[in-house]
VOGU-3710 file (C-alpha; in Angstrom, 3 decimals, decimal comma):
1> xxxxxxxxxx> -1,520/11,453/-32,778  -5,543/12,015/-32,474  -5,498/12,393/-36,840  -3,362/8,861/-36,564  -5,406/6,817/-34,071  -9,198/8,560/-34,123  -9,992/9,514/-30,618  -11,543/6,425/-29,738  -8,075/4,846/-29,776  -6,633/7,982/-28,135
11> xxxxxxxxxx> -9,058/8,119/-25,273  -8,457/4,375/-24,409  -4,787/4,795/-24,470  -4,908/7,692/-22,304  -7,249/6,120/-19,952  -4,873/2,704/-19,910  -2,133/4,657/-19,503  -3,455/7,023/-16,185  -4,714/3,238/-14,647  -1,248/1,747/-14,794
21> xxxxxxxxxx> 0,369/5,027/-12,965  -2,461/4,941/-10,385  -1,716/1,635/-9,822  1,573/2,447/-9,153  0,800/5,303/-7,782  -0,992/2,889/-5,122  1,893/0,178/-4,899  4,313/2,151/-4,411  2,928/4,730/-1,889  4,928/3,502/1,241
31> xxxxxxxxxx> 8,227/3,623/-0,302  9,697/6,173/1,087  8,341/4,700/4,498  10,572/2,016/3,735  13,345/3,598/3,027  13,533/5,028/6,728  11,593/2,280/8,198  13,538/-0,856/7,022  16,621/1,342/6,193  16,674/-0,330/2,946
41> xxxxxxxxxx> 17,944/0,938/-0,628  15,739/2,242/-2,564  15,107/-1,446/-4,825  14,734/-3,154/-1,341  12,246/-0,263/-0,553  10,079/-0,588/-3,515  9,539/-4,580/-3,098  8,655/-3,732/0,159  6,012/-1,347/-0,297  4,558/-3,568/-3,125
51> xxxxxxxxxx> 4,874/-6,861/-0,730  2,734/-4,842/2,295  0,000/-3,858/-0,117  -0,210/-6,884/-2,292  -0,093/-9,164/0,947  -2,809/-6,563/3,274  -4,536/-5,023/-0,094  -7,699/-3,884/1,821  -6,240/-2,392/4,488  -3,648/-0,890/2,402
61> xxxxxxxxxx> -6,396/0,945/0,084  -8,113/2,190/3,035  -5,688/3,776/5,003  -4,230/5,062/1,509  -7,937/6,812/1,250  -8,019/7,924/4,481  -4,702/9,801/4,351  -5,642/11,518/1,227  -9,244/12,247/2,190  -7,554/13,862/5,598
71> xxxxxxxxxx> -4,841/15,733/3,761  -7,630/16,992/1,041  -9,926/17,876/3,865  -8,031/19,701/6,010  -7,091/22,767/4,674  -10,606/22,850/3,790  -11,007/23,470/7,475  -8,592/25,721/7,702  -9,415/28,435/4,877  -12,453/28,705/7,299
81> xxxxxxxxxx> -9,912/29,464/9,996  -7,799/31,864/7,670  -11,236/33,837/6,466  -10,462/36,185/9,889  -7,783/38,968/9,155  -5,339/37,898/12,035  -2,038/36,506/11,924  -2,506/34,537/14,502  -4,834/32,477/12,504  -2,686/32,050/9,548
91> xxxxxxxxxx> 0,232/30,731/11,830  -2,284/28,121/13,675  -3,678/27,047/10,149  0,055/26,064/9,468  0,886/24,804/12,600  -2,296/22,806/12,678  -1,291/21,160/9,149  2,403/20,561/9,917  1,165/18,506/12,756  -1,407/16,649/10,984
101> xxxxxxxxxx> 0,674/16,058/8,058  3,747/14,455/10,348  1,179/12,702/12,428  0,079/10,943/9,341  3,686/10,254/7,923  4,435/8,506/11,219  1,260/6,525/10,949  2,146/5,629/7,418  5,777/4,367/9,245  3,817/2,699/11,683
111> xxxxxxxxxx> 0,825/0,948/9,081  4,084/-0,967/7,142  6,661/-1,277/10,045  3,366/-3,707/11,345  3,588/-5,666/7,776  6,808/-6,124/7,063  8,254/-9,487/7,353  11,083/-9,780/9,677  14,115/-12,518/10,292  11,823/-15,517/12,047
121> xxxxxxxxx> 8,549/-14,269/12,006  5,882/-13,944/9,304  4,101/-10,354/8,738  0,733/-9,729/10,251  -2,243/-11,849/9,165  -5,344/-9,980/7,821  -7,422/-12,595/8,263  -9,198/-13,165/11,764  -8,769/-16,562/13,425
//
């Protein structure tokens, strides 16, 4: 392909083609929320996610950076906690993540149970009146 195109055409390709699957990537990050939130199908769930992140894009992004940056920084924190030769430490370092990690998949439930539209009501505003 690189003999084909030149790399100049390769290298924007590429670099198109990893922006469109972040972008998804980003859209479609509370699907699976949906799926147990709204107990909808897996279609329904997808038009949901995209809906609560289109319609609150800011917040969306930064709670979307703020779960990553936790779940990248943590075990950061605990490899300093697993640098000690005891056991002990190795099963609090995984108990400590197991409860941050559900913690933030029930705040993830929570962030688009808020934003999803129900029967009679409109989902929350961003805006402040």
């Amino acid at each position: 392909v690189l003999g084909f195109f030149g790399p100049g055409a390769v290298s924007f390709a590429s670099g198109a083609v990893l922006a469109l699957v972040m972008t998804l990537a980003f859209y479609m990050f509370f699907v699976d929320d949906a799926i147990f939130v709204a107990s909808a199908p897996p279609w329904r769930a997808i038009w949901y996610s995209v809906q609560a992140v289109w319609r609150h894009f800011w917040t969306a992004m930064a709670f979307i950076l703020l779960v990553h940056l936790i779940l990248i920084g943590t075990p950061l924190a605990w490899r300093v906690l697993l640098e000690q030769d005891f056991a002990v430490a190795s099963i609090a370092a995984m108990a400590g993540h197991a409860y941050i990690a559900t913690g933030l998949l029930a705040s993830g439930m929570v962030f688009l149970k808020q934003r999803l539209p129900v029967a009679g009501r409109p989902a929350v505003a961003t805006t402040a009146s």
